[in-house]
PLY file of the C-alpha trace (Angstrom):
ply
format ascii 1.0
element vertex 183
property float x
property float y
property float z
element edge 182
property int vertex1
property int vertex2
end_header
-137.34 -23.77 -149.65
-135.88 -20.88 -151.28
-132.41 -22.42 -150.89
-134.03 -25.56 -152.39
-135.06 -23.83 -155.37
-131.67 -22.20 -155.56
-129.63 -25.57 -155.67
-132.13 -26.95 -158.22
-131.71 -24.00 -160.25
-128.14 -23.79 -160.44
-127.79 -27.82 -160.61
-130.01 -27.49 -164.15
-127.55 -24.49 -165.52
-124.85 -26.35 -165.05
-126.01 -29.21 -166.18
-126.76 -27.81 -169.45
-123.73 -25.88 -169.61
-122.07 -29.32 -169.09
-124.03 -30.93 -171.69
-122.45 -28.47 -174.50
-119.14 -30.28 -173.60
-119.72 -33.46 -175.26
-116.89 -35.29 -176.56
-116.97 -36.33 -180.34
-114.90 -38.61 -181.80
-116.79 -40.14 -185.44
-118.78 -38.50 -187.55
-117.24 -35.25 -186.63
-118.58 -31.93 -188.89
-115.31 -30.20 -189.80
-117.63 -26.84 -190.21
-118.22 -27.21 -186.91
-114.02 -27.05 -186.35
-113.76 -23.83 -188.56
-112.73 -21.17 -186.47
-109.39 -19.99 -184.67
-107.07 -22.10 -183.04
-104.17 -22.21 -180.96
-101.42 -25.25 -181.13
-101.08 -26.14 -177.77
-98.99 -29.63 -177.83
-97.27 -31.36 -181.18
-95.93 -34.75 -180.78
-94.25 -37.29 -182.93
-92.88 -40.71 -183.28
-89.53 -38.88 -184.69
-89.56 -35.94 -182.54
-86.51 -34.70 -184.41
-89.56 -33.70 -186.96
-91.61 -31.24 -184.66
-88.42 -30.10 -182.39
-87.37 -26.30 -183.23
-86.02 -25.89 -186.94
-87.70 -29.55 -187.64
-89.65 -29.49 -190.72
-93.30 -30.18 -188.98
-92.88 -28.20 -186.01
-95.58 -25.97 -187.23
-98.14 -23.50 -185.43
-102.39 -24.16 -186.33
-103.82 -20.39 -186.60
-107.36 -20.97 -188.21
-109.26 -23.65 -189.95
-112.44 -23.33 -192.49
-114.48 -25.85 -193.67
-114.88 -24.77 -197.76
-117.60 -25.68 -199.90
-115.83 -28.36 -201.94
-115.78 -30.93 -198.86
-112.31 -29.46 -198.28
-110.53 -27.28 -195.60
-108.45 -24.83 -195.54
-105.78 -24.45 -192.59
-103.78 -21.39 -192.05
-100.12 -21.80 -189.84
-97.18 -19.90 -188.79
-93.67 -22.13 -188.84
-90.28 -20.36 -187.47
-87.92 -19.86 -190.77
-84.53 -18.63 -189.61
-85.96 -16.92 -186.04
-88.76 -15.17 -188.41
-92.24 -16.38 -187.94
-94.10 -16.97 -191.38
-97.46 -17.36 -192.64
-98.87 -20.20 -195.13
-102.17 -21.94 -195.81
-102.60 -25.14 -197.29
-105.85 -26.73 -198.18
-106.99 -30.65 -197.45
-108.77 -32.45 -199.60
-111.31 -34.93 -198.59
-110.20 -38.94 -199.19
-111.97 -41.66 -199.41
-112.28 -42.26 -195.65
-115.01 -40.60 -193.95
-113.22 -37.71 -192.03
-109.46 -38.29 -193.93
-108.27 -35.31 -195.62
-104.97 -34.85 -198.17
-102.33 -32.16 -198.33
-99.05 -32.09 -199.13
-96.48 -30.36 -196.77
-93.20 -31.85 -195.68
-94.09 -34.70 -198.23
-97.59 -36.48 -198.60
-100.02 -35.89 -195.63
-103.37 -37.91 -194.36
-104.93 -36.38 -191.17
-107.71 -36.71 -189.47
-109.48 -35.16 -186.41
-110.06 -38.15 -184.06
-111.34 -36.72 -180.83
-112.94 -32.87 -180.17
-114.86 -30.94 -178.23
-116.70 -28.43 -180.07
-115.67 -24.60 -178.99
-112.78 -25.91 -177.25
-110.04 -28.40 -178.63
-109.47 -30.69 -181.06
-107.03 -33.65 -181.19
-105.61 -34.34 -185.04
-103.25 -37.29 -185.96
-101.62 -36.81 -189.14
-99.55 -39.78 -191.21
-96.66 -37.52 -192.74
-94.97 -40.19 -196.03
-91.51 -38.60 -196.81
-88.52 -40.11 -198.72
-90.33 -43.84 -198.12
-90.64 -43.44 -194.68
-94.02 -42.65 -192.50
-94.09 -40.12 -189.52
-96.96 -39.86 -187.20
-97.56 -36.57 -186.22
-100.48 -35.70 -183.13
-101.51 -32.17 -182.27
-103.62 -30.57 -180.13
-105.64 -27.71 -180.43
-107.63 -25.32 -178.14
-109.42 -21.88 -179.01
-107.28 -20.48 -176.34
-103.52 -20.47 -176.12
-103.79 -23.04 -173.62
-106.14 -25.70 -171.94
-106.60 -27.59 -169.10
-104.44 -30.37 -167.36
-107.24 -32.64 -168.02
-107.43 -32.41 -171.76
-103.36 -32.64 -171.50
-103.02 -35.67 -170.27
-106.01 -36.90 -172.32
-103.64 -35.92 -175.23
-100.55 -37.55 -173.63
-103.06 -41.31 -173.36
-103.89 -40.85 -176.81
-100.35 -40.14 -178.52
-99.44 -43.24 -175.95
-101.65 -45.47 -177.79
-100.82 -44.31 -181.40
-96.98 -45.61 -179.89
-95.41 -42.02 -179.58
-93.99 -41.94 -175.74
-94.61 -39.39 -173.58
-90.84 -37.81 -173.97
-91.69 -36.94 -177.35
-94.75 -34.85 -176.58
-93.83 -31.33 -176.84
-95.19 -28.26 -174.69
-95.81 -25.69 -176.91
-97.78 -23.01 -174.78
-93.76 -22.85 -173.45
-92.44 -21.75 -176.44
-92.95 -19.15 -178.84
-95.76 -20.25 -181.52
-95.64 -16.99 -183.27
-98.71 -15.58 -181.79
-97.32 -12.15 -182.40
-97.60 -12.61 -185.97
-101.21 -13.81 -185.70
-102.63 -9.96 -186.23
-106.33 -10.08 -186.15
-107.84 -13.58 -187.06
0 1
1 2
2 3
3 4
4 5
5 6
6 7
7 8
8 9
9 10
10 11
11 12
12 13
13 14
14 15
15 16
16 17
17 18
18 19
19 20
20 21
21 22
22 23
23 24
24 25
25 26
26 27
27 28
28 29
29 30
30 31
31 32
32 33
33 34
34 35
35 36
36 37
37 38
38 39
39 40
40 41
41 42
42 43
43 44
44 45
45 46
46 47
47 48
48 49
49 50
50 51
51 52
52 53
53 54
54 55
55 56
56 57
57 58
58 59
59 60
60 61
61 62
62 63
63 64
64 65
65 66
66 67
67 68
68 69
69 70
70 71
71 72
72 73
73 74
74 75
75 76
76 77
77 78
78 79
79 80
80 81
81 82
82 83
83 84
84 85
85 86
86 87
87 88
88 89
89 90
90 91
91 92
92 93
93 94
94 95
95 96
96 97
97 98
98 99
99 100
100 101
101 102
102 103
103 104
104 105
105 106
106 107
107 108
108 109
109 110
110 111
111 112
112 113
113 114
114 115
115 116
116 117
117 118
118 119
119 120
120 121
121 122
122 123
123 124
124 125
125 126
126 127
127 128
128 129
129 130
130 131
131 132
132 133
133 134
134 135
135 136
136 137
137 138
138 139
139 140
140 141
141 142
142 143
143 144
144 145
145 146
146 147
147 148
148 149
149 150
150 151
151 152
152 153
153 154
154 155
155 156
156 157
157 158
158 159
159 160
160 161
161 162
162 163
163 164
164 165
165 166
166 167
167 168
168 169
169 170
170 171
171 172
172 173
173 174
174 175
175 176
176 177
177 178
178 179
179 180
180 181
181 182
């Protein structure tokens, strides 16, 4: 009975530690987002765009929802072997969820799929020089996440059109982490 008990007991903790996993993917509270992150995969439809010295290939540090409906995002990008630091803020569109910036030319992203506390999946439409680059990342609170949530990225970026050859492995490369100090 006492084993019984035990079972039951540990089958209700980890239910409920299971339940705090849920995925979200509409309707999704960007204060819930704020916090530290790591950039764990970038891909692209022109993967000349995120590969090393391309002009996207940049590194998510922190996000924070701000009061105005906006959010702020902090990143590192490689400059000449030196990692630097810039923030840009996003302001809210239109759409429900849609946010603006301008980096690299004219920028609409959205998150599209997250787990809160653990990753985040963003597509961003990058409009340059009359031409439109889709841009996916994925994000984790640690430097790296599981195979599962990898390949969950990989179907994803498949059916925005961006093949699998073009997805890059960042947690292989250096994403100036040294450089993130203390956020």
């Amino acid at each position: 009975m006492k084993m019984l008990s035990l079972c039951l007991g540990l089958t209700l903790v980890w239910a409920h530690v299971e339940g705090h996993h849920e995925v979200v993917t509409s309707n999704i509270d960007i204060s819930k987002i704020s916090g530290d992150w790591y950039t764990v995969f970038l891909a692209s439809d022109e993967k000349e765009r995120i590969d090393e010295n391309g002009g996207l290939r940049i590194f998510l540090n922190h996000i924070q929802a701000l009061d105005s409906s906006s959010v702020l995002l902090k990143y590192h990008t490689k400059e000449n072997g030196q990692c630097t630091e810039f923030s840009i803020v996003g302001e809210a569109t239109e759409q429900d969820g849609v946010y603006s910036v301008f980096y690299g030319g004219h920028n609409r992203f959205r998150i599209i799929e997250a787990v809160y506390g653990e990753y985040a999946i963003c597509h961003t439409e990058n409009f340059k020089n009359g031409k439109i680059t889709q841009v996916m990342e994925l994000f984790g609170h640690e430097p790296d996440l599981s195979q599962k949530i990898k390949t969950r990225f990989e179907e994803i970026c498949q059916q925005y059109g961006i093949p699998k050859e073009n997805i890059l492995d960042l947690t292989k490369v250096d994403r100036c982490l040294q450089a993130r100090g203390n956020n």
